[in-house]
Structures are given as C-alpha cells and as structure tokens.
LUMLOLO-605440 format. One record per residue: residue number from 1; residue in one letter; x, y, z of N, C-alpha, C, O in turn. Coordinates in steps of 0.02 Angstrom, whole numbers, plus 32768, in hexadecimal, padded with zeros to 4 digits. Layout:
@pos: NUM; code: A; npx: X; npy: Y; npz: Z; capx: X; capy: Y; capz: Z; cpx: X; cpy: Y; cpz: Z; opx: X; opy: Y; opz: Z $
...
***
This chain:
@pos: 1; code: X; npx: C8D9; npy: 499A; npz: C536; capx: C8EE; capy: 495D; capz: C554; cpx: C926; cpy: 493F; cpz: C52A; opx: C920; opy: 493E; opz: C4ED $
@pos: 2; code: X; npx: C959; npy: 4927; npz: C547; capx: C994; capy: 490B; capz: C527; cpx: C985; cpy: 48C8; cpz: C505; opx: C957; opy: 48A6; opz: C51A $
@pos: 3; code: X; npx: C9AC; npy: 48B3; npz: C4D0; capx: C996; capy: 4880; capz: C4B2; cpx: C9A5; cpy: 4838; cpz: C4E0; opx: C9DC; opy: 483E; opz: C4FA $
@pos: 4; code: X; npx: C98A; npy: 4801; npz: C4F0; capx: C98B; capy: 47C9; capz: C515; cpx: C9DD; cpy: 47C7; cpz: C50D; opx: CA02; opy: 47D7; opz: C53C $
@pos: 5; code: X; npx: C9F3; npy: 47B5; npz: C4D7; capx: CA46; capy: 47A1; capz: C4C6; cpx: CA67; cpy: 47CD; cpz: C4EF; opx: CAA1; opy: 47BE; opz: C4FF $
@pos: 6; code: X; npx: CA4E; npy: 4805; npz: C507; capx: CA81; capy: 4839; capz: C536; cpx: CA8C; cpy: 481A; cpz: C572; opx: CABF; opy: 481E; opz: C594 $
@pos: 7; code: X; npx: CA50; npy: 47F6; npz: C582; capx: CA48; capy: 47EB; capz: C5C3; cpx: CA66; cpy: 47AA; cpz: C5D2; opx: CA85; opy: 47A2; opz: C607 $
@pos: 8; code: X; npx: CA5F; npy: 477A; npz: C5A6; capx: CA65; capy: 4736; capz: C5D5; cpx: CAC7; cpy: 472D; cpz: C5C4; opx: CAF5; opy: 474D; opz: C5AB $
@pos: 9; code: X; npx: CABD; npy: 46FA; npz: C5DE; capx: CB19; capy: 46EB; capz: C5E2; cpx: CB28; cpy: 46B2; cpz: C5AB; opx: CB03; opy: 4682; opz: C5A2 $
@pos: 10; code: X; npx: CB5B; npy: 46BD; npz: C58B; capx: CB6C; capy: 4690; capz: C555; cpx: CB8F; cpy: 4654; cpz: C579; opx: CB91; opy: 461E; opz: C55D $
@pos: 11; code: X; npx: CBAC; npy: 465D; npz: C5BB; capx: CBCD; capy: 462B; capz: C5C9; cpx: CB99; cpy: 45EC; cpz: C5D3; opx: CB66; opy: 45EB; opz: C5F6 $
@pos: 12; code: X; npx: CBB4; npy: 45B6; npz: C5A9; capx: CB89; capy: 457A; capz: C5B5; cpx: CB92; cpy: 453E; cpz: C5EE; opx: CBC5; opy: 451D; opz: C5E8 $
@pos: 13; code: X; npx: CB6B; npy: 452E; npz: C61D; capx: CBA3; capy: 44F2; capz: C650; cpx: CB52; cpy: 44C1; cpz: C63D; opx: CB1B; opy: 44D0; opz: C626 $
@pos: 14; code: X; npx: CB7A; npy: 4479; npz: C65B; capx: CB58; capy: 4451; capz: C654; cpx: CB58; cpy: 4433; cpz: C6B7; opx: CB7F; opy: 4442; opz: C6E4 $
@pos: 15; code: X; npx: CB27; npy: 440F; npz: C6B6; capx: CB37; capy: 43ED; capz: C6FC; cpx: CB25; cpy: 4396; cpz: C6E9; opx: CB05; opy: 437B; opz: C6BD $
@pos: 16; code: X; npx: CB44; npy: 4383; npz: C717; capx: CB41; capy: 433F; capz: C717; cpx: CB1F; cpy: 4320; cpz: C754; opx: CB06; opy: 4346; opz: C77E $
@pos: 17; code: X; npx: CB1C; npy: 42DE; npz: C75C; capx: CAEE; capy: 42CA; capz: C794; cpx: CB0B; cpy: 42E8; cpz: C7C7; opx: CB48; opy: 42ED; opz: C7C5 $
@pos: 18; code: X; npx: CAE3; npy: 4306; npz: C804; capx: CAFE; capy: 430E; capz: C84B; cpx: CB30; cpy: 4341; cpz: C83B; opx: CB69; opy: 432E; opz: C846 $
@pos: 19; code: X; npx: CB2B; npy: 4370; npz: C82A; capx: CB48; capy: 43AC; capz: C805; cpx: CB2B; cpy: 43D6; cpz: C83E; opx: CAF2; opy: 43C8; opz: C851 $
@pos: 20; code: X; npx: CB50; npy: 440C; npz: C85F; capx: CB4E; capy: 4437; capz: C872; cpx: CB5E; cpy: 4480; cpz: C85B; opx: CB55; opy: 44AC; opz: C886 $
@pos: 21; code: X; npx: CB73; npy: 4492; npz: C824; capx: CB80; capy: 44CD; capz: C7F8; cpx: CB3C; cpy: 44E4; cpz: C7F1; opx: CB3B; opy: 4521; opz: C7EF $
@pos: 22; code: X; npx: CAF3; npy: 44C2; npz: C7EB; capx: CAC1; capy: 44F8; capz: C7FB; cpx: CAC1; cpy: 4525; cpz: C824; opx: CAC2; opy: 4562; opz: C81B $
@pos: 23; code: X; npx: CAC1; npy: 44ED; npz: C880; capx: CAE2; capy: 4522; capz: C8A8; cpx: CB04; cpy: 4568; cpz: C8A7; opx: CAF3; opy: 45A2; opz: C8B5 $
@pos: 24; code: X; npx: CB47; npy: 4542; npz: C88A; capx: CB7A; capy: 4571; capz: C89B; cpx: CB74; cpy: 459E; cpz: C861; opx: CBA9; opy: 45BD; opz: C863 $
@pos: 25; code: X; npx: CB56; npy: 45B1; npz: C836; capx: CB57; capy: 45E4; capz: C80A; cpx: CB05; cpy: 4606; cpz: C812; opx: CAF3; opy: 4633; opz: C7ED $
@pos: 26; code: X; npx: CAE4; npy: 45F0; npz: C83C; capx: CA93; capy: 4602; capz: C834; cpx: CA7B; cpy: 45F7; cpz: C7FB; opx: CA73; opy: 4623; opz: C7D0 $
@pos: 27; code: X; npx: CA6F; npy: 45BF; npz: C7F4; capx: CA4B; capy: 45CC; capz: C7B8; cpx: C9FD; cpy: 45A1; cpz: C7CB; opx: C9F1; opy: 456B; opz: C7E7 $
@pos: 28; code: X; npx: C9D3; npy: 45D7; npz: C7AC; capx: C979; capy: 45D7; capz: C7CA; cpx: C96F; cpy: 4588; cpz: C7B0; opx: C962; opy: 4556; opz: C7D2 $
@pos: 29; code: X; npx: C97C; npy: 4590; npz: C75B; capx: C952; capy: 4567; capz: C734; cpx: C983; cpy: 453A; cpz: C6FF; opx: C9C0; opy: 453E; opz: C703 $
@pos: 30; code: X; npx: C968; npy: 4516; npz: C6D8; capx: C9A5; capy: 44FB; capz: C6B8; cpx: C984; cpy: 44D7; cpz: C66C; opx: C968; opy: 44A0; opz: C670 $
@pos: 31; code: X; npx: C989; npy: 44FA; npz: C62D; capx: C965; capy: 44DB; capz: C602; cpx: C985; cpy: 4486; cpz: C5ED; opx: C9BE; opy: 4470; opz: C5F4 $
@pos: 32; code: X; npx: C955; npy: 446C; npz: C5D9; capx: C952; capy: 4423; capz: C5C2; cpx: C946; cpy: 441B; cpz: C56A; opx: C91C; opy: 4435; opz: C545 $
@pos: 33; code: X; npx: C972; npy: 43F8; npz: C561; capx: C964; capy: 43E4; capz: C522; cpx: C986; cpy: 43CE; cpz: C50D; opx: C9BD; opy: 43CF; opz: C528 $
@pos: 34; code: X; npx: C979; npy: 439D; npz: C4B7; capx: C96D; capy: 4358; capz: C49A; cpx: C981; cpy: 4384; cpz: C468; opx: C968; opy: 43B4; opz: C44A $
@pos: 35; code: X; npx: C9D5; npy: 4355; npz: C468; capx: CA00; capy: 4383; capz: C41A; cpx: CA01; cpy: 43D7; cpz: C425; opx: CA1B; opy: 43F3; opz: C455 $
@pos: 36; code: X; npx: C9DA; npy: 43FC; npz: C3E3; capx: C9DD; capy: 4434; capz: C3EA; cpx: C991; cpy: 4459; cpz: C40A; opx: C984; opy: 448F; opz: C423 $
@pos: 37; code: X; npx: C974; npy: 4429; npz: C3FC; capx: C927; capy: 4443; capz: C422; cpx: C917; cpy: 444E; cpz: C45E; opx: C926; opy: 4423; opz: C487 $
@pos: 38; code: X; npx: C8F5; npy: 448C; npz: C473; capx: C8F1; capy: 448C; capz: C4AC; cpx: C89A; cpy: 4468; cpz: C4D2; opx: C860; opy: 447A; opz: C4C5 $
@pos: 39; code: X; npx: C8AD; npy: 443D; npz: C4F9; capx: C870; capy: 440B; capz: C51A; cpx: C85D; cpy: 4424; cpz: C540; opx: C81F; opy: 4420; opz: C544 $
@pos: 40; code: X; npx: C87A; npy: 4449; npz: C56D; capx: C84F; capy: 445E; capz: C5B6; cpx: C888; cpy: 448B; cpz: C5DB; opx: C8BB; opy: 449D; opz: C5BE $
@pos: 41; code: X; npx: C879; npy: 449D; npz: C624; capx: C89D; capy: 44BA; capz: C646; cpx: C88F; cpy: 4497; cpz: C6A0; opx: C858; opy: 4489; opz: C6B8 $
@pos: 42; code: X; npx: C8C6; npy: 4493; npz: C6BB; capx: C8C1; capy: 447C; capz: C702; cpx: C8D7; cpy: 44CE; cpz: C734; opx: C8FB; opy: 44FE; opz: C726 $
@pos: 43; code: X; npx: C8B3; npy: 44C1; npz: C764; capx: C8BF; capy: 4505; capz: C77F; cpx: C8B5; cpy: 44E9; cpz: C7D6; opx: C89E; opy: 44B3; opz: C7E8 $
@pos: 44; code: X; npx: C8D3; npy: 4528; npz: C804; capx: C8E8; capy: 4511; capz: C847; cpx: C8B7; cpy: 44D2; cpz: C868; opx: C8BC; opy: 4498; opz: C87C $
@pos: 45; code: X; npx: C87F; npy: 450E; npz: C860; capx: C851; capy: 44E0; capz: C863; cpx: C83A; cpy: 449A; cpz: C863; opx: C818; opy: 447E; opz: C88F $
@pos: 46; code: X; npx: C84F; npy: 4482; npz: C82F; capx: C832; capy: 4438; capz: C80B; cpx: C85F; cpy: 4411; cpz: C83D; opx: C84B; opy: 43E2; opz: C85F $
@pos: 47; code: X; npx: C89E; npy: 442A; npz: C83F; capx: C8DA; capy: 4400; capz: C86B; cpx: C8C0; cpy: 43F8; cpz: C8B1; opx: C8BD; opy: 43BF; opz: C8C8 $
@pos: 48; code: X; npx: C8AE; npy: 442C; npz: C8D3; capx: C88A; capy: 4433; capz: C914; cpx: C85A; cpy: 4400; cpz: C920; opx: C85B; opy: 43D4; opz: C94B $
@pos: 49; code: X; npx: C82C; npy: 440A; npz: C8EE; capx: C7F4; capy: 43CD; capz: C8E0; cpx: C800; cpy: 438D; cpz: C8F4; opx: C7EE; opy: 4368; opz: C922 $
@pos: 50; code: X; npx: C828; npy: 4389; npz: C8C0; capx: C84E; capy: 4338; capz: C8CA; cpx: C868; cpy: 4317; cpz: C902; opx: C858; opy: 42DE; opz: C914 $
@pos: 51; code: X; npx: C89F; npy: 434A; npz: C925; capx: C8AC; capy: 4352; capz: C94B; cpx: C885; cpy: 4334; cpz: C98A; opx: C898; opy: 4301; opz: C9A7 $
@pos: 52; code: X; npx: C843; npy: 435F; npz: C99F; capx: C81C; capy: 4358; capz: C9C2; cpx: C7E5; cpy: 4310; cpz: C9D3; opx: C7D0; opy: 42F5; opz: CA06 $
@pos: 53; code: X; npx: C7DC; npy: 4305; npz: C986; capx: C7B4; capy: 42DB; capz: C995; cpx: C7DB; cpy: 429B; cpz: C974; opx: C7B5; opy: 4273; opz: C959 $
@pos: 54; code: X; npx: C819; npy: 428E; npz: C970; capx: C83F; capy: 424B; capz: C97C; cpx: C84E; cpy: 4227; cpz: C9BD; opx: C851; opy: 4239; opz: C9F8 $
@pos: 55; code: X; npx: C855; npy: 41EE; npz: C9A0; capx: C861; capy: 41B9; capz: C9F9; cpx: C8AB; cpy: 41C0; cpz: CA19; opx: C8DD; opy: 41B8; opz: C9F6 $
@pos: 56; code: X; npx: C8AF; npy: 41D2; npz: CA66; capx: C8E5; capy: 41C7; capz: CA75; cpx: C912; cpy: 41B6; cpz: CA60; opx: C907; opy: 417D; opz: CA4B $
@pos: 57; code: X; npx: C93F; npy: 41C1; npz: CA59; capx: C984; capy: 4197; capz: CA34; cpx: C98D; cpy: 4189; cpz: C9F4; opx: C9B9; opy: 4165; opz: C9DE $
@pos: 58; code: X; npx: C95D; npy: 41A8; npz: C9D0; capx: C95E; capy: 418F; capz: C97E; cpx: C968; cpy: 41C2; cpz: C95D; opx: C94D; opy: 41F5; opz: C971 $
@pos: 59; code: X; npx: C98C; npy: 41C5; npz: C928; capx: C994; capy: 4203; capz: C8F3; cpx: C93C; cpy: 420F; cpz: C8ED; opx: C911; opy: 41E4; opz: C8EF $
@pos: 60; code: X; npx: C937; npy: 4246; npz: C8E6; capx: C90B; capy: 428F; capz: C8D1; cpx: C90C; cpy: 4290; cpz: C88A; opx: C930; opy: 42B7; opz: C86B $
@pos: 61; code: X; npx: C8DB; npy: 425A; npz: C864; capx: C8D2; capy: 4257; capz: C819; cpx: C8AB; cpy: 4298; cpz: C7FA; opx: C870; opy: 429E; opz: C808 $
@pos: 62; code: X; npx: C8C3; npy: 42C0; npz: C7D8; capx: C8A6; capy: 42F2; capz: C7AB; cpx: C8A6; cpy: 42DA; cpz: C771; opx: C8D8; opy: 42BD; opz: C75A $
@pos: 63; code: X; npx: C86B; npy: 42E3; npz: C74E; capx: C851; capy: 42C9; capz: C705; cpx: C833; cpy: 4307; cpz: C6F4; opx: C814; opy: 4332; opz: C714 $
@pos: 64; code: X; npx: C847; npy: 42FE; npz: C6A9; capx: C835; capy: 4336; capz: C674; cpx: C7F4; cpy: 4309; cpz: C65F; opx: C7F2; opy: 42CC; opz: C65C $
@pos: 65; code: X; npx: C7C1; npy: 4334; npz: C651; capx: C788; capy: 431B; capz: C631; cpx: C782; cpy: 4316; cpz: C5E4; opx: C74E; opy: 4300; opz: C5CA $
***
C-alpha cells in the first residue's frame, strides 16, 4: 500500500461562506481546525443534515461539536 502522502493532494483551498468550490471540485469532506490542531471533520453528509432539517428560508447552520 502506498504511503498516505502519495495519495492526497498538496494543493490547499480554503472556502468561505456560501462557497461553492466544494461543489465544483468534489470534495466529500472538509477537515476543521483551531490554529494547527485538528478538531473535527464535516462531511457531505452533516451539510445535507442541516440542510434538511432547517426552516424555510434560513441559512442551514452546521456546528462542529
């Protein structure tokens, strides 16, 4: 098995609010974190979530636990 570093991509992007570059590049998941630490990870999923069970017309709040 190849070492992880083979695999993932060095290129780094960031998104900002109402960012669509998840979209447009596929990307599943998206780590989170505070300085250099890593806190958690958000993935299609969680967005869907939010998504779903927000009120009409209102931004779709996702919170890191």
């Amino acid at each position: 098995m190849p070492p992880v570093a083979d695999l993932m991509s060095r290129e780094v992007i960031t998104l900002q609010r109402n960012d669509r570059l998840m979209l447009e590049r596929k990307v599943g998941c998206l780590p989170v974190v505070e300085g250099e630490t890593l806190v958690g990870i958000l993935t299609e999923g969680d967005f869907v979530s939010a998504a779903a069970t927000a009120d009409p017309g209102e931004p779709a709040p996702v919170r890191v636990p």
